[in-house]
C-alpha positions in Angstrom: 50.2 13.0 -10.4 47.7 10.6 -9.1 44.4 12.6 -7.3 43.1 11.4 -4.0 39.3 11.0 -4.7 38.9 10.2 -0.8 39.4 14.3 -0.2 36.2 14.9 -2.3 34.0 12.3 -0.5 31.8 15.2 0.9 30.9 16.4 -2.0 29.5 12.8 -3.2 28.3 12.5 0.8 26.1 15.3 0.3 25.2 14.6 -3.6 23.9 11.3 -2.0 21.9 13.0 0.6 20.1 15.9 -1.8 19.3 12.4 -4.6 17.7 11.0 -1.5 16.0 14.2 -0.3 14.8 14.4 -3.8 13.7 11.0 -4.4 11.4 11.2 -0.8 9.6 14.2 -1.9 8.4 12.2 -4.9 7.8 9.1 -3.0 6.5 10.3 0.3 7.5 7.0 2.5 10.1 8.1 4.6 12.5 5.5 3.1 15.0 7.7 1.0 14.1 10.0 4.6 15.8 7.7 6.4 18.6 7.4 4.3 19.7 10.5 3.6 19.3 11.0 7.2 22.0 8.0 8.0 24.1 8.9 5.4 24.2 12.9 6.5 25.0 11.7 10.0 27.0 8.4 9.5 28.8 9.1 6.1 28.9 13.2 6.1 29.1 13.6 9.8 32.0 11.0 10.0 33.8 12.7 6.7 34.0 16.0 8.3 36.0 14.4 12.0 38.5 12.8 9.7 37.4 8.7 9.8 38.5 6.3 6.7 35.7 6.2 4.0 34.9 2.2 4.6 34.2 3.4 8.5 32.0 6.5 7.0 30.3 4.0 4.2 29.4 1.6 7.5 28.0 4.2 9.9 26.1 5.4 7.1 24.4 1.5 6.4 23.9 0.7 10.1 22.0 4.4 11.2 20.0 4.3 7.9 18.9 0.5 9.0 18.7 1.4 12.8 16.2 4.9 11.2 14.2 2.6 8.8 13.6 0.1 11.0 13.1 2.3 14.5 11.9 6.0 13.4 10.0 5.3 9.9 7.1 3.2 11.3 6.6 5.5 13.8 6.3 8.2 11.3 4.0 6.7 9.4 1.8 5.7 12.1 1.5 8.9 13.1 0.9 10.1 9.4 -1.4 7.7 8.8 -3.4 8.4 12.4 -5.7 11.4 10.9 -6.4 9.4 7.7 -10.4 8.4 6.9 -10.6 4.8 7.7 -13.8 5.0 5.6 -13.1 2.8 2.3 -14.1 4.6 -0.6 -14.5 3.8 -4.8 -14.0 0.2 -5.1 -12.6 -0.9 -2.3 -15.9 0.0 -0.2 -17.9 -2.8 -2.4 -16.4 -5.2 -1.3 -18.8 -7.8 1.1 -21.4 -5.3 0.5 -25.0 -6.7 0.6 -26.9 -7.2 -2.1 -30.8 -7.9 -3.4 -31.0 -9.6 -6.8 -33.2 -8.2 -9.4 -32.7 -10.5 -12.3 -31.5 -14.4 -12.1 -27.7 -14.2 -11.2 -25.5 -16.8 -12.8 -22.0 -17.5 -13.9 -22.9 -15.9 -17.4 -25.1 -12.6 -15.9 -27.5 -11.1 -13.9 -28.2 -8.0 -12.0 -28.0 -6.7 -8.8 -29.0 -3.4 -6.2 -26.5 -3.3 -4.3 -27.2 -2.0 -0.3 -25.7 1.7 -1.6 -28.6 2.1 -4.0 -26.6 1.2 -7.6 -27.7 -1.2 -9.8 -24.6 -3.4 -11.1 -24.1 -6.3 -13.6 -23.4 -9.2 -11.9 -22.5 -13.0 -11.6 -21.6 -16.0 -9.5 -18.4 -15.9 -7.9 -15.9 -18.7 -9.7 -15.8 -20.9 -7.1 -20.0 -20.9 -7.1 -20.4 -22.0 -10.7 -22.2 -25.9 -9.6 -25.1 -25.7 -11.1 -26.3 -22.8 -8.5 -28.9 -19.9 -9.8 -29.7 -17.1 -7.8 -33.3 -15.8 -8.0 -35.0 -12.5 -8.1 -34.9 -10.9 -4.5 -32.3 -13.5 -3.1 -30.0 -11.7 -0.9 -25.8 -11.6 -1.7 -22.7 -10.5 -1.0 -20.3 -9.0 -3.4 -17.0 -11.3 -3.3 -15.2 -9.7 -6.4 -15.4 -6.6 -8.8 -14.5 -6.8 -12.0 -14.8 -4.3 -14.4 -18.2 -2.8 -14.2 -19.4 -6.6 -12.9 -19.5 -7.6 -9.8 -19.2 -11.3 -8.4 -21.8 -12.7 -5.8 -22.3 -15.4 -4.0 -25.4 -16.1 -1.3 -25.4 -14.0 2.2 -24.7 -16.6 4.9 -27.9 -16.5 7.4 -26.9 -17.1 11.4 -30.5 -18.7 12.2 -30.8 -18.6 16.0 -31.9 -22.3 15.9 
């Protein structure tokens, strides 16, 4: 007696769809959102009226594509809308101005940066010719690394 797996393709339909369910809640992108959501309506959906599995396999591929590529970037625009464009930790050092306080150079120095914090620092790589930064020069930060940052000399727009 030879079982026709095609009767229990629900079940494996729906398996699918609680995996991806699962899989979003951890990830939090609306991918696996998108499809479980083609594979409920296309794959599931198609099941239930009766079509051959390759048709339910194909609805399933082509509304999870049309969802991911349609209804997920709207989604995360609007998630994304409230968010604090503020940058924060590291991220908000970056091109932050600078005042020397001891001799920057591609071994050391040390920096206040325009925050208030004092922070090891030295010339960015591609600075390294010969160039020395002196005690109340003004910088940018180009790079952090570690607890160093990276510096190289604030550009001046002189109005003449």
């Amino acid at each position: 007696m030879v079982i026709d797996l095609t009767q229990y393709l629900w079940i494996i339909w729906l398996v699918f769809v609680i995996i991806c369910v699962i899989i979003e809640v951890v990830t939090l992108e609306f991918t696996f959102l998108m499809i479980a959501a083609g594979s409920l309506l296309g794959g599931l959906g198609l099941n239930l009226i009766g079509a051959e599995w390759w048709v339910q396999v194909g609805a399933a591929a082509i509304l999870s594509a049309l969802l991911l590529f349609t209804i997920r970037p709207l989604l995360l625009q609007t998630l994304r809308k409230g968010a604090d464009p503020a940058k924060s930790n590291v991220d908000a050092l970056y091109g932050m101005r600078a005042r020397v306080l001891l001799p920057v150079t591609d071994t050391g120095g040390q920096v206040k940066l325009a925050n208030g914090e004092t922070w090891t620092a030295r010339l960015a790589a591609d600075l390294t010719d010969h160039l020395s930064l002196g005690e109340g020069d003004r910088v940018v930060v180009t790079r952090v690394d570690g607890a160093t940052v990276e510096v190289a000399p604030e550009e001046r727009n002189d109005p003449s």
